[in-house]
C-alpha positions as CSV (number, residue, x, y, z in Angstrom):
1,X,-17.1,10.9,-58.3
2,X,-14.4,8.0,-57.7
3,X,-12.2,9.9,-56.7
4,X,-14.2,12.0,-54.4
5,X,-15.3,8.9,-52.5
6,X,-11.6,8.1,-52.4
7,X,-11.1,11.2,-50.4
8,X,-13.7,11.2,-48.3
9,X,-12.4,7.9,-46.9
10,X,-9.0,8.5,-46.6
11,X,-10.0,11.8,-45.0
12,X,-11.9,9.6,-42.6
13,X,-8.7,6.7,-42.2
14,X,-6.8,9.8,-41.0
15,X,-9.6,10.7,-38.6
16,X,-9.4,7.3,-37.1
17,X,-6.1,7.1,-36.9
18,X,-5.5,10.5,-35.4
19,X,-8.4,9.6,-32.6
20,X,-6.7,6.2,-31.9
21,X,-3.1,8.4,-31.4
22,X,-5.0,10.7,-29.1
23,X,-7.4,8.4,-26.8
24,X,-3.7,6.1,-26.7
25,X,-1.9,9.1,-25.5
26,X,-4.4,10.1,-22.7
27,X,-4.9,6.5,-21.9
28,X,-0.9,6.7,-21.2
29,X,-1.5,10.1,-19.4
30,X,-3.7,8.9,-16.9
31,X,-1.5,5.6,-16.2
32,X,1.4,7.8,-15.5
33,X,-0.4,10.3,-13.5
34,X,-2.1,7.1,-11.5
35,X,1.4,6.1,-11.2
36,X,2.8,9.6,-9.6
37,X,0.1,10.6,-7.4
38,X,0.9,7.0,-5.6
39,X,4.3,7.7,-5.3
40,X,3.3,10.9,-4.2
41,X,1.0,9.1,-1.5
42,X,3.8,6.6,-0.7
43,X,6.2,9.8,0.5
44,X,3.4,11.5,2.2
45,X,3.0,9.0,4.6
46,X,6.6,9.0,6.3
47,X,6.8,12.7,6.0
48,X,3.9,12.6,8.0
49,X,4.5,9.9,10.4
50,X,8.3,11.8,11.1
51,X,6.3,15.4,11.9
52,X,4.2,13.3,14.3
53,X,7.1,11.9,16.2
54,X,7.3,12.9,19.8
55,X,10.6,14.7,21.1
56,X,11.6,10.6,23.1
57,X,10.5,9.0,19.7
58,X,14.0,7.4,19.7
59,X,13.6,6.0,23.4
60,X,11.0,2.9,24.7
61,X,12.4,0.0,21.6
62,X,11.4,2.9,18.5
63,X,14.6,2.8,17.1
64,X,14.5,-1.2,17.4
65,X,11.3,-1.6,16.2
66,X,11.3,0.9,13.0
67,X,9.0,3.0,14.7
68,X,11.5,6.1,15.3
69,X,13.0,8.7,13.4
70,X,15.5,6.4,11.4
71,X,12.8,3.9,10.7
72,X,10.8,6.9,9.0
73,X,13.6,8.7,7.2
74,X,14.0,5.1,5.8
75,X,10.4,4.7,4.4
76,X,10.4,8.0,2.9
77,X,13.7,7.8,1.1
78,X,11.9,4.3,-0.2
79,X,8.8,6.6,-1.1
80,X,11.3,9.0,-3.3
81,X,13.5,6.0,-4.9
82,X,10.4,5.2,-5.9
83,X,9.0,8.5,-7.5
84,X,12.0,8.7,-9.1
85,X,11.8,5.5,-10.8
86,X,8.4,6.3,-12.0
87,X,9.9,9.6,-13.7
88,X,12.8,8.1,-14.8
89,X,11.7,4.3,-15.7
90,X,13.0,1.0,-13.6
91,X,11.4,-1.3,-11.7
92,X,12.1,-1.0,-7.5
93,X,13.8,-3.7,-6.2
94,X,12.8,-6.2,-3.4
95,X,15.8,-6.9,-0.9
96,X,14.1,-9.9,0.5
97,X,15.2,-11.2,3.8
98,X,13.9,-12.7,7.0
99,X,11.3,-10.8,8.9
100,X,9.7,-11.2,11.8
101,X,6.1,-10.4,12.0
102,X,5.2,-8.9,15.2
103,X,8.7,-6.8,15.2
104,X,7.2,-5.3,12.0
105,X,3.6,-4.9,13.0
106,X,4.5,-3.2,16.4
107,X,7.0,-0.3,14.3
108,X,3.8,0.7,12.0
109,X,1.5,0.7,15.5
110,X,4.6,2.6,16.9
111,X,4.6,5.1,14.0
112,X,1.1,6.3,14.0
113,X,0.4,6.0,17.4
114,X,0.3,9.9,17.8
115,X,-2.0,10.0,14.9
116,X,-4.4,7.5,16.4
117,X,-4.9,9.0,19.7
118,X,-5.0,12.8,18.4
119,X,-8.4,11.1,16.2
120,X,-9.4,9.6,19.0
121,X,-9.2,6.1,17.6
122,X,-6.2,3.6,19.5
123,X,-5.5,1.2,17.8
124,X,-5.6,-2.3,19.5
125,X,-2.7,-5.0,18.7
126,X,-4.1,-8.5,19.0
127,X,-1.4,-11.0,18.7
128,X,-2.1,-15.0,17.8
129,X,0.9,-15.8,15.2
130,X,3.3,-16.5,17.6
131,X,6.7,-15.9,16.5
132,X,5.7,-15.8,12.8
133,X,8.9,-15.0,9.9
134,X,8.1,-14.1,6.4
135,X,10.8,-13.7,3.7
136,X,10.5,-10.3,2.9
137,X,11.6,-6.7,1.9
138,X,10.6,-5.1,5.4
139,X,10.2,-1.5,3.3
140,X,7.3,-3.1,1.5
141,X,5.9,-4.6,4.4
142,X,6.3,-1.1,6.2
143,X,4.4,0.7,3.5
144,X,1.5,-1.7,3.5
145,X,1.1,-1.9,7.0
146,X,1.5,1.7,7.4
147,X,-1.4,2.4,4.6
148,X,-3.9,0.1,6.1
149,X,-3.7,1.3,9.7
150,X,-3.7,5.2,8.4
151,X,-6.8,4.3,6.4
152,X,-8.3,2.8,9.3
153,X,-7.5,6.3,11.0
154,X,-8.8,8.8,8.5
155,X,-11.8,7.2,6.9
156,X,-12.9,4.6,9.3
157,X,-13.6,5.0,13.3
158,X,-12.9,3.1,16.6
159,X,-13.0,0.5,17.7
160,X,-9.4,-0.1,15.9
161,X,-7.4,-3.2,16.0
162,X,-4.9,-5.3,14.0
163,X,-5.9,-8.8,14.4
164,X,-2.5,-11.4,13.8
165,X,-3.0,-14.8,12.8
166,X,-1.8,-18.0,11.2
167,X,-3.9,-19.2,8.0
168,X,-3.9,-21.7,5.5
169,X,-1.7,-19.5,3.1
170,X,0.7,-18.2,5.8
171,X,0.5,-15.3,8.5
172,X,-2.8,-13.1,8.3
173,X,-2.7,-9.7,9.7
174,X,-5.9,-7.6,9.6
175,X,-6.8,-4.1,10.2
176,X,-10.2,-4.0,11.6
177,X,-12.3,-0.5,11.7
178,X,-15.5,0.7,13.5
179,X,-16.9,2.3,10.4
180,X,-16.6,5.4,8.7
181,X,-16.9,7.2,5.8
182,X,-19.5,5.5,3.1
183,X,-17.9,3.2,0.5
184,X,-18.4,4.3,-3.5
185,X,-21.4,2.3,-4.4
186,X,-19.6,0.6,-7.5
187,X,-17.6,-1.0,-4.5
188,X,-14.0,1.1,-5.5
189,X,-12.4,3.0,-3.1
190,X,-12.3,6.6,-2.6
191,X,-9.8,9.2,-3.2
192,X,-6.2,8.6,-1.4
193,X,-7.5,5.5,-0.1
194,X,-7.5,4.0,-3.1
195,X,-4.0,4.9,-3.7
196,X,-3.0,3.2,-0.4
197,X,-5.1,0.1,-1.4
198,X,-3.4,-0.2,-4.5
199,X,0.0,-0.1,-2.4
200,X,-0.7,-2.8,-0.4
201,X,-2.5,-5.0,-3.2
202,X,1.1,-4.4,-5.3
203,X,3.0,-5.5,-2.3
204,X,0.8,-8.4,-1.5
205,X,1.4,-9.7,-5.3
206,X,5.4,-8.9,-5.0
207,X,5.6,-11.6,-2.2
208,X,3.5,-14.2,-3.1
209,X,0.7,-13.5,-1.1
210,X,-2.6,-11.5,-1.0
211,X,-5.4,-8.8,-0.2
212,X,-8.8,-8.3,0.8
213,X,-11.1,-5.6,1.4
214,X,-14.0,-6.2,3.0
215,X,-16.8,-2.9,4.0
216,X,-19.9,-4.1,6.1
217,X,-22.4,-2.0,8.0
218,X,-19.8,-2.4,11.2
219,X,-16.9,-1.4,9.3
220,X,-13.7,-2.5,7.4
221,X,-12.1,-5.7,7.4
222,X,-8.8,-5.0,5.3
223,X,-6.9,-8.5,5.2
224,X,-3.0,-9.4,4.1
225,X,-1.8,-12.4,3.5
226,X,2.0,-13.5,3.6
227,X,3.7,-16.8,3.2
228,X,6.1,-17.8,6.6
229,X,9.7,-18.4,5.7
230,X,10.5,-21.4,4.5
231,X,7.2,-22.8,3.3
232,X,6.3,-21.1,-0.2
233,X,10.1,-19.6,-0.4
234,X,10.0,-20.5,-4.1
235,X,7.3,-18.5,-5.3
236,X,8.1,-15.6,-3.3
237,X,11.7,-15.9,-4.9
238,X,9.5,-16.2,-8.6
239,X,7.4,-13.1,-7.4
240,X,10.6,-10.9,-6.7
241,X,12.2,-11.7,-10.2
């Protein structure tokens, strides 16, 4: 009879321990699939922004500004270092340097412009940071910007504007929507958005600064946060390593 019952619960102890190897495994599955479908996202979104680009994309300050067909080769060559490293293991770097704000705001405005008319929703540019500099990899910054004005495109609705100011923690730049699409009630959101929201919460953290989502019944408030150059240098430096 002992040794029955001393059967039965190893039998069980092997049960347990198979079932923690599995729901362990799967629980690693679904990170690593997280993690590919947003590099995946990531390289959608210059592929895109390039077959947009008009035949005098080059000309009017897009090739100084990031917004031509350079700047967007560059983002999605980012977009495939990254997949790569997601396959292969490695953390991206960050290749910070001086940035200034509105020349990077105005090359994501400039690379989905096409995108915003043919939804019927242009985007507005409302500039109050002056001559603003953050220390900063301007890929990052590109890819964050680039997500929260896209998502203002696809799942939210005119009026669209990004609102630039200063703040107590640095240089505030919003992307502010009309309304769209219904948020998931749990307050997550939905589908590729959420990818592109996780981008720019990622990037947000990288430099020492932060990310807000706001949904009301007149829209979307989606809120990034940068220190300027020179004043919280440190703990972007901190951040980076």
């Amino acid at each position: 009879m002992i040794a029955v019952e001393h059967a039965a619960l190893a039998g069980w102890s092997l049960a347990v321990a198979a079932a923690t190897i599995l729901v362990r495994e799967r629980m690693r599955a679904g990170r690593r699939r997280g993690a590919l479908n947003r590099a995946l996202h990531e390289l959608r979104r210059p592929l895109q922004a390039l077959a947009l680009l008009p035949p005098d994309g080059a000309r009017n300050g897009a090739a100084r500004n990031g917004s031509g067909a350079s700047g967007r080769l560059e983002l999605a060559l980012t977009a495939l270092d990254d997949l790569d490293r997601e396959i292969n293991g490695g953390e991206p770097p960050l290749r910070l340097r001086p940035v200034a704000c509105r020349h990077w705001v105005e090359g994501s405005l400039g690379r989905w412009r096409v995108a915003a008319g043919r939804a019927g929703s242009p985007v507005e540019l409302r500039w109050r940071a002056g001559s603003a500099t953050v220390l900063a990899d301007p890929r990052r910054l590109a890819q964050a910007l680039d997500n929260l004005i896209v998502n203002a495109i696809e799942h939210g609705g005119p009026p669209i504007r990004v609102d630039a100011t200063l703040s107590a923690v640095g240089v505030r730049i919003a992307v502010v929507d009309g309304g769209g699409a219904e948020p998931d009630p749990r307050g997550r959101p939905r589908g590729r958005r959420g990818h592109g929201l996780e981008v720019v919460g990622r990037v947000a953290a990288q430099h020492g600064g932060r990310f807000m989502v706001r949904h009301g019944e007149r829209g979307t408030v989606a809120a990034l946060e940068l220190p300027l150059a020179g004043v919280a240098a440190p703990a972007v430096a901190r951040a980076a390593a």
